[in-house]
Backbone bond lengths (Angstrom), bond angles and torsions (degrees), N, CA, C in turn:
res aa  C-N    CA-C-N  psi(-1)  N-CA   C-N-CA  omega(-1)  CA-C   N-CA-C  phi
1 X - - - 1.450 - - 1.527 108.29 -
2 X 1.435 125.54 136.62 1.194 132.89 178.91 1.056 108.10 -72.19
3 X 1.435 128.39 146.39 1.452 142.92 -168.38 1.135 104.22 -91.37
4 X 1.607 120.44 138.28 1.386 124.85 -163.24 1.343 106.86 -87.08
5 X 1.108 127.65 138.40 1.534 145.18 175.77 1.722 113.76 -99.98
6 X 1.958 96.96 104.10 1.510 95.82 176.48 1.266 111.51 -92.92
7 X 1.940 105.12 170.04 1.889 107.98 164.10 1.433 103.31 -70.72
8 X 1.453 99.13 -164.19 1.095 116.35 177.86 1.718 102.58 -80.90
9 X 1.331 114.04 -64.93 1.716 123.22 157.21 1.639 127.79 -14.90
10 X 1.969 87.07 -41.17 1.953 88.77 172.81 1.249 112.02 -88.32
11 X 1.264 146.99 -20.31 1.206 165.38 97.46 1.745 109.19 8.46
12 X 0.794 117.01 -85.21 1.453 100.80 161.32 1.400 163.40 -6.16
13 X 1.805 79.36 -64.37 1.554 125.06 171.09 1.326 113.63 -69.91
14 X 1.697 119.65 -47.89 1.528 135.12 175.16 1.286 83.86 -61.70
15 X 1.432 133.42 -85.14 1.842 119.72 -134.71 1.416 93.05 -102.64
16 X 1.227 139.53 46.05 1.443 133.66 164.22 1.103 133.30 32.95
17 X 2.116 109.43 33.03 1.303 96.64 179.70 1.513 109.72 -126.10
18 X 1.088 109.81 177.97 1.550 117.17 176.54 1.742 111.43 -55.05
19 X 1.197 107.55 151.04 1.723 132.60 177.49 1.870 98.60 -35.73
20 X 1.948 90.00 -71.33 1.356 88.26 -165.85 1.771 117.74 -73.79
21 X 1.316 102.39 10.99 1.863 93.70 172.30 1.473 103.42 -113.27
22 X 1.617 128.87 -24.06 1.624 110.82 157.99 2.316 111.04 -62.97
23 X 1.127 101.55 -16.61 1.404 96.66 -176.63 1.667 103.58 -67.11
24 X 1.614 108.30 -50.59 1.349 137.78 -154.27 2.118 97.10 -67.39
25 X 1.381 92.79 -29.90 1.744 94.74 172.40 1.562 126.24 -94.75
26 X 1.349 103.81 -13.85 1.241 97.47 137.82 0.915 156.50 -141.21
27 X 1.804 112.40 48.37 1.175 135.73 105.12 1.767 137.25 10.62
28 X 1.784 75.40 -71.37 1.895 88.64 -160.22 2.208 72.67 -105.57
29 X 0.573 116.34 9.49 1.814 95.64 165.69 1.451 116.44 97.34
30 X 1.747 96.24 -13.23 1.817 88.72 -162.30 1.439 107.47 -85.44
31 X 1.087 129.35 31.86 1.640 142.11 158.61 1.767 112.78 -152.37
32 X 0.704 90.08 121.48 1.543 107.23 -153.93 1.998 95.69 -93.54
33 X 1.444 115.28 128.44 1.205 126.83 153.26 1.450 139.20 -111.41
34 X 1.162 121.00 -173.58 1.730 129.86 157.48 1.513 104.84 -130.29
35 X 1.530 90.27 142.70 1.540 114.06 153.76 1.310 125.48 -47.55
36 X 1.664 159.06 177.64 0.922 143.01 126.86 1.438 92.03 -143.41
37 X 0.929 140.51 104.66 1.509 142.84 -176.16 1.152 97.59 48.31
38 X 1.962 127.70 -140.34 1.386 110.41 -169.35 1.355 91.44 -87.16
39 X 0.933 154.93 37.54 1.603 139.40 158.00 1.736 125.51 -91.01
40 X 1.250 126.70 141.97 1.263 107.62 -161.09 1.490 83.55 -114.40
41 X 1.640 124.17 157.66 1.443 134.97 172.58 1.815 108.27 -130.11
42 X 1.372 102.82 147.52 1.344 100.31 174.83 1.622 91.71 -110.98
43 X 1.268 107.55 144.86 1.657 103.34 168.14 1.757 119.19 -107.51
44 X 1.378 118.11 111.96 1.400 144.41 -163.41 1.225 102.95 -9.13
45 X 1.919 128.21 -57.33 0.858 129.93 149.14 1.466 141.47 3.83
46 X 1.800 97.90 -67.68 1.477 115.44 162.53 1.476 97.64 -36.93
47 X 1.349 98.15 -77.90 1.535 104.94 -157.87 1.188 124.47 -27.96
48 X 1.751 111.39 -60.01 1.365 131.29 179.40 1.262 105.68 -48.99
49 X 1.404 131.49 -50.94 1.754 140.74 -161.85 2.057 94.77 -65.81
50 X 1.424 99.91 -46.46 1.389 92.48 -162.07 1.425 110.89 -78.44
51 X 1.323 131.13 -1.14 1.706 168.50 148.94 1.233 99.39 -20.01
52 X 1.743 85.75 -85.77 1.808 129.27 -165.08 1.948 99.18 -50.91
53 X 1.369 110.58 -36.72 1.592 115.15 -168.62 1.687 113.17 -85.90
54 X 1.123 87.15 -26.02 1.925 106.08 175.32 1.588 83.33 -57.67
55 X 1.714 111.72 -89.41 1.451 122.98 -168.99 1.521 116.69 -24.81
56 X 1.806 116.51 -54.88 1.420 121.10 -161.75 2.072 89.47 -78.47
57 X 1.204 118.81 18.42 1.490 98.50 179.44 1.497 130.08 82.53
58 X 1.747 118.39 4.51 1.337 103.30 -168.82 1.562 105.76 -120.83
């Protein structure tokens, strides 16, 4: 199954934070996206991984 590709907005909505601090993470890399023309996607994945790193403390 193909991995779901969020906005920035669904992204948001999952980790409850403001625009400019999901922008600000990936920024510095620690949520990782794709391009798709000018649209940017996080893939769910991301999300979950950057989750899992919150929990383990880093």
């Amino acid at each position: 199954m193909a991995d779901e590709l969020l906005t920035v907005p669904d992204v948001m909505a999952r980790l409850k934070l403001g625009r400019s601090t999901v922008y600000e993470l990936l920024r510095s890399r620690r949520l990782t996206s794709v391009t798709i023309g000018r649209s940017r996607r996080v893939p769910a994945a991301a999300v979950r991984a950057f989750i899992k790193d919150l929990e383990a403390g880093c």
